[in-house]
C-alpha positions, 0 to 999 in steps of 0.5 A: 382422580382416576384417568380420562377415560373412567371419569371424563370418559365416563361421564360423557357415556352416561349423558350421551345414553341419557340423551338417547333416553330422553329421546324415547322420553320424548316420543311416548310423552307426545304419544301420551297426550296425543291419545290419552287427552281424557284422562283425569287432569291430576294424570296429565300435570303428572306427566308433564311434571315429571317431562319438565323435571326430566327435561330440566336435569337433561339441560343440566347435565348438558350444560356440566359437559359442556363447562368441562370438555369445551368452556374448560378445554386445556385448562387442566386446573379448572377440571378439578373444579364442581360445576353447579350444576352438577350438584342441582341435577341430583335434586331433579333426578330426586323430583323426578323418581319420588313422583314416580314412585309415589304414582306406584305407591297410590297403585299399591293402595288401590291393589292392596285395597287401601291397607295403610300400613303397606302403603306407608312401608312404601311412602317411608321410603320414597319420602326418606329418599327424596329428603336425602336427595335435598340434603345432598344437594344442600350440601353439594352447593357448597363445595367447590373442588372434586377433592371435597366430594368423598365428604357427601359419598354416604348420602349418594349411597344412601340415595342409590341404596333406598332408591333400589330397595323403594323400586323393588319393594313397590315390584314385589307388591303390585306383582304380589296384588295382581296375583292375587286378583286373577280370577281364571277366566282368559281374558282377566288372565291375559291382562293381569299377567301383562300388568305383571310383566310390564310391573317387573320389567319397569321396576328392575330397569331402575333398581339395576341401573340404581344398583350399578350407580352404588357398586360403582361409588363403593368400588370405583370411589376414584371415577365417575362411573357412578356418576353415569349410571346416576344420569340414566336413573332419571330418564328410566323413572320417566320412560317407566311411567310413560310405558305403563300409562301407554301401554293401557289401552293396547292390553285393554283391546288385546284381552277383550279380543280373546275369546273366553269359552269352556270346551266340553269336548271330552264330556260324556253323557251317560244316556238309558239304553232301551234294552234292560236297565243297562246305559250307554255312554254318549259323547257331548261335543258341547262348547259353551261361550261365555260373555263376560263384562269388565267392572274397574275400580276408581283408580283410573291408572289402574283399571283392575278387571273384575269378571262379572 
């Protein structure tokens, strides 16, 4: 075990930075059912189970720091000691991403418009994710010491490993959907490339902090920075989806309020002069304005824009 400061220490930053998380958390999920009440009942229960899993592993980690630097305080031999519930919070951090990413992966299948085998690429992985994560925690439960965690450091970095490889993969494929579905007029343009931007911003949040949790365990195996990183992924999969869930009908409103028009400006109009068969050329200043609808698909998450 290394000293106070990289495996305590660290420890303590990652629920305190969790915590902070789980405020924001908090606040977009009020501000999701306070202003978002017509969404479909299958949207809302994913938002409130993904807040009761996120909440749970919250309490979970609380109580682990709790049982080391308060219950165990000067009594150095119980430190050595796994809290249980230091093992059951991986499960929730599990629950949490894969329903998170399995929300992006139905997104995939809309945007690719339904293709299974691009959709499956990406369930495989956050299905094979989530059962290691149940493995690890089967076998967590049983070991009592710190001393026997290098026994399951293989499945925590196959944990982090697919986790940041699902995010990427579900990042490359919406971006790679989106665009393909711009149209060149202003407004769908403004839309898709803020879906774009909201897409790549989300998924390299949790794939970064993921990352930094493996080069943690596979550079530092002696301290817990791993371990604080890992406490943050959760509370990032949640804020992503709340995030993309909020942000829906503030970049609806500020692309209809663009105008979409065509300047003709610098067109010009060959007319006949009424001397000799020569012509002259008349400058067009002509600006057209074009009216346009927005048709959705089904999928009430995504709403890609269609000009008609």
């Amino acid at each position: 075990m290394g000293t106070a400061d990289n495996t305590f220490g660290a420890f303590l930053i990652g629920v305190v930075v969790s915590a902070a998380l789980y405020g924001v958390t908090c606040l977009q999920t009020w501000y999701y059912f306070s202003r978002y009440f017509s969404d479909p009942w299958y949207t809302r229960l994913l938002v409130g189970a993904v807040f009761v899993s996120d909440t749970t592993h919250q309490a979970l980690i609380t109580h682990t720091l709790y049982t080391y630097l308060i219950t165990d305080f000067g009594n150095a031999s119980d430190l050595e000691k796994l809290v249980w519930s230091l093992s059951v919070e991986v499960l929730f951090n599990g629950f949490t991403g894969f329903m998170v990413q399995s929300f992006l992966a139905k997104r995939v299948y809309h945007l690719s418009n339904k293709n299974m085998i691009i959709t499956a690429s990406v369930m495989s992985l956050v299905i094979a994710e989530f059962v290691i994560v149940v493995i690890y925690v089967a076998k967590a439960v049983g070991l009592t010491t710190f001393a026997q965690v290098p026994q399951i450091r293989t499945l925590s970095m196959s944990i982090n490993a697919i986790a940041a490889a699902g995010d990427i993969l579900i990042a490359v494929l919406l971006c790679t959907f989106l665009q393909r579905s711009r149209t060149g007029f202003r407004r769908s343009e403004t839309m898709i490339k803020k879906l774009m931007l909201f897409t790549i911003n989300t998924g390299l949040l949790t794939s970064i902090c993921a990352m930094m949790s493996l080069i943690s365990i596979a550079v530092w195996p002696d301290t817990y920075i791993y371990i604080a990183f890992y406490f943050c992924v959760g509370r990032l999969y949640c804020n992503s989806l709340l995030a993309i869930l909020n942000a829906r009908k503030d970049i609806r409103r500020n692309s209809c309020d663009e105008p979409l028009s065509i300047s003709l400006h610098k067109a010009r109009r060959p007319i006949e002069s009424p001397i000799g068969s020569s012509q002259m050329e008349m400058p067009n200043d002509l600006s057209i304005k074009i009216d346009t609808t927005q048709e959705y698909t089904e999928d009430e998450d995504i709403k890609r824009p269609q000009s008609v």
